[in-house]
C-alpha atoms as one frame of an Amber mdcrd trajectory, in Angstrom:
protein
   0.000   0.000   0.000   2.791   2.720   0.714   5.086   1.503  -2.662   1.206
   2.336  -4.358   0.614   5.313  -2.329   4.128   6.461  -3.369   5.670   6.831
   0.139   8.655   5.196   2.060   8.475   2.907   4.769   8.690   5.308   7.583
   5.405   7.251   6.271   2.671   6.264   8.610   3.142   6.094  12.522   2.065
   3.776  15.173  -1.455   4.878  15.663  -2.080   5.161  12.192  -1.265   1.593
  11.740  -2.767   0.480  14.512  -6.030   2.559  14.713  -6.617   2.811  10.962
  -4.481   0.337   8.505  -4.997  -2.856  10.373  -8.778  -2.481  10.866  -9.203
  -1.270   7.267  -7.025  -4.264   5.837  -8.287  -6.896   8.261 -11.243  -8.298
   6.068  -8.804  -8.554   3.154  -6.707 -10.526   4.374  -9.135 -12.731   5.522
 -10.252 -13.270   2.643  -6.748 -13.357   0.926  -6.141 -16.422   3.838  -9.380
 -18.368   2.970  -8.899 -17.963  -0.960  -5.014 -19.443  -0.850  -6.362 -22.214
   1.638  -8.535 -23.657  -0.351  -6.185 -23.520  -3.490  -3.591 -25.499  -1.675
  -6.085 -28.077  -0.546  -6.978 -28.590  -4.522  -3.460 -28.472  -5.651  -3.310
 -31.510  -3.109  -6.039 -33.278  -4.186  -4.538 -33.067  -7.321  -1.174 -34.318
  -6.250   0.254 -31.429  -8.272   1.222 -29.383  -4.411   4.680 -31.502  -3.789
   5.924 -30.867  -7.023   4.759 -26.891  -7.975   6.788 -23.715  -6.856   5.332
 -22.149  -4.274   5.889 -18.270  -5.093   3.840 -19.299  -8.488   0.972 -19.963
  -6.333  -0.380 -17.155  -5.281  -4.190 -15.312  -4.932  -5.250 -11.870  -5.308
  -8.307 -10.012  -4.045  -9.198  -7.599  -6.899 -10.458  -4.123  -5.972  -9.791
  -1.241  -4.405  -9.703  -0.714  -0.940  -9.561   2.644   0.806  -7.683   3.415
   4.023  -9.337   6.678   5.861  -6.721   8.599   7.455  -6.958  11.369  10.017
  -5.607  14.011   6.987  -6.079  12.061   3.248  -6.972   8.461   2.003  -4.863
   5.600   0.746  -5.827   2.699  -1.231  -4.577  -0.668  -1.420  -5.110  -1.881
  -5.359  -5.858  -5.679  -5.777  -3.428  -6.990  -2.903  -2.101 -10.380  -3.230
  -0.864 -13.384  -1.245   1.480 -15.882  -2.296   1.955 -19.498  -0.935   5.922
 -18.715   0.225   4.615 -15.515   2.052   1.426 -17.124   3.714   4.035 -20.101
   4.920   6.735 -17.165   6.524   3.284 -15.595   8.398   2.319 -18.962   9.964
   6.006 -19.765  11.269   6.006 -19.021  14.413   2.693 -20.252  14.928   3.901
 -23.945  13.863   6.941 -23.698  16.064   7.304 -26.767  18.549  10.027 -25.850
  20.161   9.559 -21.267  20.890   6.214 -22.100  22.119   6.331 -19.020  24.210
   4.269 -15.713  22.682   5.977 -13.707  20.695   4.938  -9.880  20.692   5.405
  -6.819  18.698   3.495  -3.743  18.357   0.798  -5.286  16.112   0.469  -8.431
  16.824   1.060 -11.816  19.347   2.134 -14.904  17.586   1.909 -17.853  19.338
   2.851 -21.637  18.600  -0.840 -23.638  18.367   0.921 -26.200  19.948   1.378
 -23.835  22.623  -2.511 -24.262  24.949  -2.031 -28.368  23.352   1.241 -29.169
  25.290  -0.835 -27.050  27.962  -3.732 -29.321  27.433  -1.732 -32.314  27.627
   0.069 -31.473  30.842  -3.130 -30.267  32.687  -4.164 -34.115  31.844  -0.749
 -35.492  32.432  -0.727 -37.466  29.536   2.050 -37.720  26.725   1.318 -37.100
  23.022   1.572 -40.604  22.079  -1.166 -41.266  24.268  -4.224 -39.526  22.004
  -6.094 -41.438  19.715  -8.455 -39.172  19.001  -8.150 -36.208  17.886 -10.470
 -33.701  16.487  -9.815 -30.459  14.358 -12.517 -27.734  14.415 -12.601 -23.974
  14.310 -11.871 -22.059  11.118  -8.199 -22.072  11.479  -8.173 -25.534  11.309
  -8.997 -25.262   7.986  -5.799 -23.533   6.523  -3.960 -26.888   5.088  -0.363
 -26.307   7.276  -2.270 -25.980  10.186  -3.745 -29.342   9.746  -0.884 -31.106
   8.309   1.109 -29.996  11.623  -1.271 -31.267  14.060  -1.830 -34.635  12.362
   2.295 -34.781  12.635   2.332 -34.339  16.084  -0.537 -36.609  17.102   1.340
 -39.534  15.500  -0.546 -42.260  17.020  -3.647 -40.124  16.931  -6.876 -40.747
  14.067  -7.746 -37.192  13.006 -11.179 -35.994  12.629 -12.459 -33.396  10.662
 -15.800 -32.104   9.650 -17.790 -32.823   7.066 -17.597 -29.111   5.285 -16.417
 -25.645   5.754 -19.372 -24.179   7.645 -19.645 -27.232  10.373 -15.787 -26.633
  11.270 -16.215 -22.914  11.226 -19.520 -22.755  13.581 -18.135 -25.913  15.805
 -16.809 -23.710  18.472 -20.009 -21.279  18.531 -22.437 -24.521  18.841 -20.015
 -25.492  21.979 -20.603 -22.129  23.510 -24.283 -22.034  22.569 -24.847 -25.499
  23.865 -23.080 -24.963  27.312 -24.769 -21.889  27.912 -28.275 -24.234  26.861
 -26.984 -26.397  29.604 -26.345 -23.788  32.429 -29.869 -22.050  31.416 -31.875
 -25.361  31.727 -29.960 -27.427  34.386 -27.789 -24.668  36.319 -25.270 -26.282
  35.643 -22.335 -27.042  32.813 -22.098 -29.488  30.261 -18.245 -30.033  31.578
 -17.653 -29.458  34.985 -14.376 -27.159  35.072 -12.267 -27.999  38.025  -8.665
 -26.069  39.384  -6.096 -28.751  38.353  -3.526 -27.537  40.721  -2.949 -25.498
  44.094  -3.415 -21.737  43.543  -1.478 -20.248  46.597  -0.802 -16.913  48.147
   3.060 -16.374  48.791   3.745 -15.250  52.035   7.100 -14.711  54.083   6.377
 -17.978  55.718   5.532 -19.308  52.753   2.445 -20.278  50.571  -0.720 -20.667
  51.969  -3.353 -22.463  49.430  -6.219 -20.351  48.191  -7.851 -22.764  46.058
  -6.657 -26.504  45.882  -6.062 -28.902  43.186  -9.236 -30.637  42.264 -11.615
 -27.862  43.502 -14.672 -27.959  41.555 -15.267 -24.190  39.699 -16.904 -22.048
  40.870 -14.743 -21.835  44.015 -16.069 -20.901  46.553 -19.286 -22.815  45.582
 -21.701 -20.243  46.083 -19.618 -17.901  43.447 -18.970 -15.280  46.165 -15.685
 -14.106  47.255 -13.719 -16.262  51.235 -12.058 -13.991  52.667  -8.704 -14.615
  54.567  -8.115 -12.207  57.811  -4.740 -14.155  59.238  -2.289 -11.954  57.366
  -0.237  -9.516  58.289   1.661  -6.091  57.489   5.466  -6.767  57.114   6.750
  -3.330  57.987   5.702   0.117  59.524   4.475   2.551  57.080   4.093   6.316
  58.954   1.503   8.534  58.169   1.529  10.423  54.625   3.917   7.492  52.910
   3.299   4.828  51.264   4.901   1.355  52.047   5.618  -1.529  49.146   3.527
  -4.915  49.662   4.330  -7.300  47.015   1.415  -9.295  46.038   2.559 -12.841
  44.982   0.709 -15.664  43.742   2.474 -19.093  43.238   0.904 -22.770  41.740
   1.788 -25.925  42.797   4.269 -27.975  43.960   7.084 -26.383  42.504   5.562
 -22.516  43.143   5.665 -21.513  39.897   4.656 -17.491  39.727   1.418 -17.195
  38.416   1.132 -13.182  39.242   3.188 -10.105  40.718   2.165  -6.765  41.477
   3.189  -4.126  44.332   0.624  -2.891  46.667   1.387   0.773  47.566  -0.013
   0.745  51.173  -0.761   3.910  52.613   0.324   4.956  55.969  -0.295   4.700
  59.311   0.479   0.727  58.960   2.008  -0.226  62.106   4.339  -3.203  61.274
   2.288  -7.164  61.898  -1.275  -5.207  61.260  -3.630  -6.907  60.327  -4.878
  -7.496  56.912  -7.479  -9.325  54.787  -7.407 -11.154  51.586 -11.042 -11.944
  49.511 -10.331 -14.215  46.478 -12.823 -16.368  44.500 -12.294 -18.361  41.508
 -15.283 -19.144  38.940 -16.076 -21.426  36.196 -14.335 -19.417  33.620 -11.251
 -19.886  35.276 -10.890 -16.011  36.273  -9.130 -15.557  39.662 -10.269 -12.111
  41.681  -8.108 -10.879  44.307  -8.856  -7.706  46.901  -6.445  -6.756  49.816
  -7.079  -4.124  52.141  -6.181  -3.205  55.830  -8.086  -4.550  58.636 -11.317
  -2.292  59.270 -10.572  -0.224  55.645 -11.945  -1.075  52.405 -10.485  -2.480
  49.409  -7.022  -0.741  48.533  -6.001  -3.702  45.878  -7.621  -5.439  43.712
  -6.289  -7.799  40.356  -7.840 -10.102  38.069  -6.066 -13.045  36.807  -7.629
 -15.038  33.858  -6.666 -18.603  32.793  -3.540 -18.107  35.577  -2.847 -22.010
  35.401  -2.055 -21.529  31.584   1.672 -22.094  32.440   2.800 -20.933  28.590
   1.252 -17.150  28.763   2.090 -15.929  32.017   3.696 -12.179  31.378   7.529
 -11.265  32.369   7.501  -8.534  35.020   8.245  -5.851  31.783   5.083  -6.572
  30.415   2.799  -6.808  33.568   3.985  -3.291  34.223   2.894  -2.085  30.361
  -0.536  -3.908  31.417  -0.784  -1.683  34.637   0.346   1.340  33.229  -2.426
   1.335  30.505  -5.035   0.126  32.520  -4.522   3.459  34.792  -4.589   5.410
  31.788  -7.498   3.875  30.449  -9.395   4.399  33.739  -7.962   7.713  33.978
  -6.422   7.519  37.136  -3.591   9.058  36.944  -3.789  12.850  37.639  -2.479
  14.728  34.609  -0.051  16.529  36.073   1.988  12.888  36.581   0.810  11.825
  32.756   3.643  12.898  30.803   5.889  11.152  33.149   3.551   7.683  32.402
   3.734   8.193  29.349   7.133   8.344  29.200   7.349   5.135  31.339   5.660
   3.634  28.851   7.641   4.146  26.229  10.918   3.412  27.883   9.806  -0.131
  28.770   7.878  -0.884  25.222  11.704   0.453  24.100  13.253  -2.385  26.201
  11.346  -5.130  25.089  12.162  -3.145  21.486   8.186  -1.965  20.496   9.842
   0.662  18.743   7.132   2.333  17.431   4.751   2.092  19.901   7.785   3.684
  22.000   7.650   6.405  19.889   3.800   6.895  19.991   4.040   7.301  24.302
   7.345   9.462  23.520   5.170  11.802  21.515   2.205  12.045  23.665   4.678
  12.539  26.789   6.328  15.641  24.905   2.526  16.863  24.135   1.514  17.312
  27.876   5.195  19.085  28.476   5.796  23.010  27.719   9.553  22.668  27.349
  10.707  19.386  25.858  14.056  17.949  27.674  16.443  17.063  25.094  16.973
  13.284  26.681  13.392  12.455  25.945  13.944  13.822  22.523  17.698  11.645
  22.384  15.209   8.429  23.207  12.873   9.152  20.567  16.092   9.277  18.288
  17.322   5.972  19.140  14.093   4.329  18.594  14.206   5.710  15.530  17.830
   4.762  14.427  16.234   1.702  16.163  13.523   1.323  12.949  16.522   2.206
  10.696  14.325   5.576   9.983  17.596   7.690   9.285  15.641  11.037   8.508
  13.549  11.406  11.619  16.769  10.119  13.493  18.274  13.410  12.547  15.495
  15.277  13.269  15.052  14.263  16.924  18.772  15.053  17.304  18.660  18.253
  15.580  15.485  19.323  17.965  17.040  17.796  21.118  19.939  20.156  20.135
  17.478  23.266  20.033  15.400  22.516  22.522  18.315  21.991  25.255  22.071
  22.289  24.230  23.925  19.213  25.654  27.150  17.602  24.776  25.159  14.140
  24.984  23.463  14.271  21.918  26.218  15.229  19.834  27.740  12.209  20.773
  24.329   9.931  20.544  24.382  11.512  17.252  27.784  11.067  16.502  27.440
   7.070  17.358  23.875   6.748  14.890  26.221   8.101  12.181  29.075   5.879
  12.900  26.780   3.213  12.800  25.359   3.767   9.391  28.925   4.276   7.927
  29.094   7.591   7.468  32.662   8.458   9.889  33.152  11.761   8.403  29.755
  13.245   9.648  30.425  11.190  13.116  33.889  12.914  13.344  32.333  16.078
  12.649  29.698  15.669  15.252  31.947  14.528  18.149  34.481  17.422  17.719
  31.056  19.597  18.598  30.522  17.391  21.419  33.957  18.258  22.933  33.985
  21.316  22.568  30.777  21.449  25.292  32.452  18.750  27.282  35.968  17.174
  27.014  34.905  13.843  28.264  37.564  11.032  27.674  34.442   8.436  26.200
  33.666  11.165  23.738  37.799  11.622  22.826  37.970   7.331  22.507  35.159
   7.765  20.112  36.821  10.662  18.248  40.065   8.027  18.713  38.263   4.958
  16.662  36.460   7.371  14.004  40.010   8.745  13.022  41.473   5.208  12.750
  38.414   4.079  10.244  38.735   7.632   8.385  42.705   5.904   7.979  44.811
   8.010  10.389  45.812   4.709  12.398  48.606   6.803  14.396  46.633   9.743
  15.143  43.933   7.502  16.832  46.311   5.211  18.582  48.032   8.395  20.284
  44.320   9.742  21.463  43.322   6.823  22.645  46.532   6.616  25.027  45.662
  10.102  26.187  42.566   9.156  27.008  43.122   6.231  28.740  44.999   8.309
  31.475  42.099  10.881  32.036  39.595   8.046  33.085  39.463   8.063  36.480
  40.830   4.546  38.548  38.535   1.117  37.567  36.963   0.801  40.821  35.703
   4.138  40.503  34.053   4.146  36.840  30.555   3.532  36.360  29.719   0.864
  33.340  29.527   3.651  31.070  32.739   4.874  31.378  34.401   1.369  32.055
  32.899   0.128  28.188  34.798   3.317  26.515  37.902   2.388  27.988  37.709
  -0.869  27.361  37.057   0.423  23.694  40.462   2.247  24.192  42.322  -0.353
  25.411  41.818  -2.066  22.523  42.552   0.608  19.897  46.534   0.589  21.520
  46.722  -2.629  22.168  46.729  -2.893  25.935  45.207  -6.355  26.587  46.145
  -6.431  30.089  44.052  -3.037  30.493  41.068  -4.733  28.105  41.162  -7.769
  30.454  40.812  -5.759  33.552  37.951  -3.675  32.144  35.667  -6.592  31.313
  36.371  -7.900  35.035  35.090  -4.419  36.202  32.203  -4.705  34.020  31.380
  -8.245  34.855  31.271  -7.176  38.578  28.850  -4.030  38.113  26.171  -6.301
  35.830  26.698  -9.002  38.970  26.170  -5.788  41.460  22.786  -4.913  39.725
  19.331  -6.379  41.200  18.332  -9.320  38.231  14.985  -7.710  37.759  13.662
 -11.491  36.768  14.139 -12.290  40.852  11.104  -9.874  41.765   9.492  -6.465
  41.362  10.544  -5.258  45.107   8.558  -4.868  47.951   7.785  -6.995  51.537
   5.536 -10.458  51.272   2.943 -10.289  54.178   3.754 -11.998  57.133   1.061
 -14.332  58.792  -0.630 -15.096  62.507   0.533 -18.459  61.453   1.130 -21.098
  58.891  -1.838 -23.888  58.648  -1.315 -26.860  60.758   1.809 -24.955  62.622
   1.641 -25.586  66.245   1.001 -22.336  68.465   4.376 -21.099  70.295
């Protein structure tokens, strides 16, 4: 659509995409999907599929289709779909092995063998131990999709449908048909049970909420049971807030199934008492509220399918959940917007959602009168990021206006080295020390005159520079990378060695951020079944 439109890749934003391409272009490609499906299934019938190249088969959607944008309209013109291209979009949904989602702005992929080796270990039983196995649902219809299931169930008979529309309404039946059953009888056609302990981590340890083999809803009535034996793990004084972390673990081997921090609000005087209301129903959504003894609810979570052990999120992405939620439900005051928004972006930059980094970037600088020229340096990394070399230099030429700092001459200076282009780096660093003769920015300036060919002229600045750094044990990671850089431009591998133990010591010195989010576990009255003292 942009080679048709006549613009580059870079063109259209995040939001655009998001809010207006993608809903636009969804039904097309639907119908691109379902058109190459069943001309792969005839080419098979045929016997002609093993022995045809696959970029020759391809299906088109003739038309014109219009994408309504905020300030003109595009239009996609008779899109197409070819066999090779619809294979590379179903990879990493046939993946046995990454059977963890995968997530980008746009989209999560996620291996369909994923929720059946879920399946299979909820039942304990091994692959080899199906001999039945039926296919329904509409995606069960694309040919690859089929071919890989009836590969894994080796042992298995597949079953299909007898046409299209019975596969594609199979699922809808199901639902109709259970809620049939819960109208007429009260009660389920299958009776959903919790297939392993659900527990609530405390600093004693867990303490089981709901047990294996519980019949759903629990408790039975559908209501919340409510928990008063635990208690505060710290003194909080009046007008702070302390840091409860909320921790929910399954079975035997305590697997985390959920992590959040309670912000507790002070006066808490340290073993207060607190309560704990939790219920679990049929649909396998767990409901959690916490609050002090005698207040109301202060936290509350929802948890669906948390014994799903393939989709639990890392701590990176729980936060992105949280963040938008509050936004969503506007509460966050607006004066503290800009700086979640800006959260936002930094972490959907570290899990590298460039893009939708950008978006939060831009609505952060929105809500801010002056713009700070290290948001504006971030925004230019994502972009160098996306390989978008024009708005890279536009960020950096803005972050250079809006707030003169040696910084993003260098940042600058390191995007240009990076796309080849040392004379322009060179250039760019020399402005950089003239703000601030840092010895980094001089090792840079060092390795940009060796690659521009003055090998001698680099050598000798890189020995200069290596005695302005201050001692090892007193450089920060930053610093301690640049002269390792040095070190290696003269030669010194004794100095090079030395550096990476420095380094290797300040990543061991940082908190892994995969241990926890922070934050006290409750303390209890008690564990169950421990003898009183």
């Amino acid at each position: 659509m942009l080679e048709q439109n006549g613009l580059d890749q870079f063109a259209l934003g995040f939001e655009e995409k998001r809010q207006r391409v993608q809903p636009a272009l969804l039904g097309v490609a639907e119908a691109l999907k379902q058109k190459l499906s069943i001309e792969i299934v005839r080419l098979r019938k045929l016997g002609r599929w093993d022995k045809i190249d696959k970029s020759t088969v391809v299906q088109t959607q003739p038309g014109a289709y219009p994408v309504a944008l905020k300030d003109r309209t595009l239009t996609l013109q008779s899109p197409k779909l070819s066999a090779n291209d619809f294979d590379r979009v179903l990879a990493p949904f046939l993946d046995r092995d990454l059977l963890l989602p995968r997530e980008d702005e746009y989209r999560v992929s996620c291996s369909i063998f994923s929720p059946i080796e879920d399946a299979l270990l909820r039942g304990r039983l091994d692959r080899s131990e199906i001999g039945l196995c039926l296919l329904a649902g509409g995606s069960s219809l694309i040919p690859q999709i089929a071919n890989a299931v009836t590969a894994y169930f080796e042992n298995a008979k597949i079953l299909t449908f007898p046409n299209r529309d019975d596969a594609q309404t199979a699922i809808a039946k199901g639902a109709a048909l259970h809620a049939l059953s819960l109208a007429v009888r009260g009660r389920p056609l299958v009776r959903p049970v919790c297939h392993d302990d659900i527990c609530f981590q405390t600093q004693r340890g867990p303490v089981v909420l709901v047990p294996s083999g519980a019949e759903l809803p629990y408790p039975p009535d559908g209501g919340y049971e409510r928990r008063t034996d635990f208690k505060a793990p710290e003194t909080v004084k009046a007008g702070l807030e302390g840091n409860i972390r909320v921790q929910v673990v399954a079975g035997k081997e305590q697997r985390s199934l959920f992590e959040r921090i309670w912000k507790i609000k002070g006066p808490v005087k340290k073993g207060a008492r607190l309560w704990l209301d939790f219920r679990f129903d049929e649909n396998q959504v767990l409901d959690l509220r916490m609050g002090k003894e005698g207040d109301g609810s202060a936290f509350e979570a929802t948890l669906e399918n948390p014994l799903t052990h393939v989709v639990n999120p890392n701590a990176t992405k729980a936060r992105i959940e949280d963040l938008e939620e509050e936004l969503r439900t506007r509460k966050i005051p607006r004066d503290e917007m800009p700086a979640k928004f800006e959260e936002l972006a930094d972490l959907h930059r570290k899990i590298r959602q460039y893009e939708k980094a950008l978006a939060y970037y831009g609505r952060a600088l929105q809500l801010l009168s002056d713009p700070p020229a290290y948001l504006l340096n971030r925004m230019a990394f994502c972009a160098r990021d996306l390989g978008d070399r024009e708005r890279t230099d536009r960020f950096f030429a803005e972050a250079d206006r809006a707030e003169p700092w040696s910084g993003t001459w260098f940042n600058w200076a390191l995007a240009k080295e990076q796309w080849s282009q040392p004379a322009e780096a060179l250039d760019l660093i020399e402005k950089a020390l003239v703000m601030s003769d840092d010895p980094p920015y001089s090792v840079l300036k060092a390795r940009l005159m060796q690659r521009l060919g003055d090998v001698d002229g680099g050598l000798r600045l890189a020995a200069e520079s290596i005695k302005r750094f201050p001692p090892l044990a007193a450089q920060d990671e930053y610093q301690l990378f640049w002269f390792r850089v040095a070190a290696r431009i003269t030669g010194d591998n004794a100095a090079e060695s030395e550096a990476d133990s420095w380094l290797r010591k300040r990543s061991a010195a940082r908190p892994d951020l995969r241990a926890g989010i922070g934050g006290e576990l409750p303390d209890m009255e008690r564990m169950p079944g421990e003898d009183d003292l």
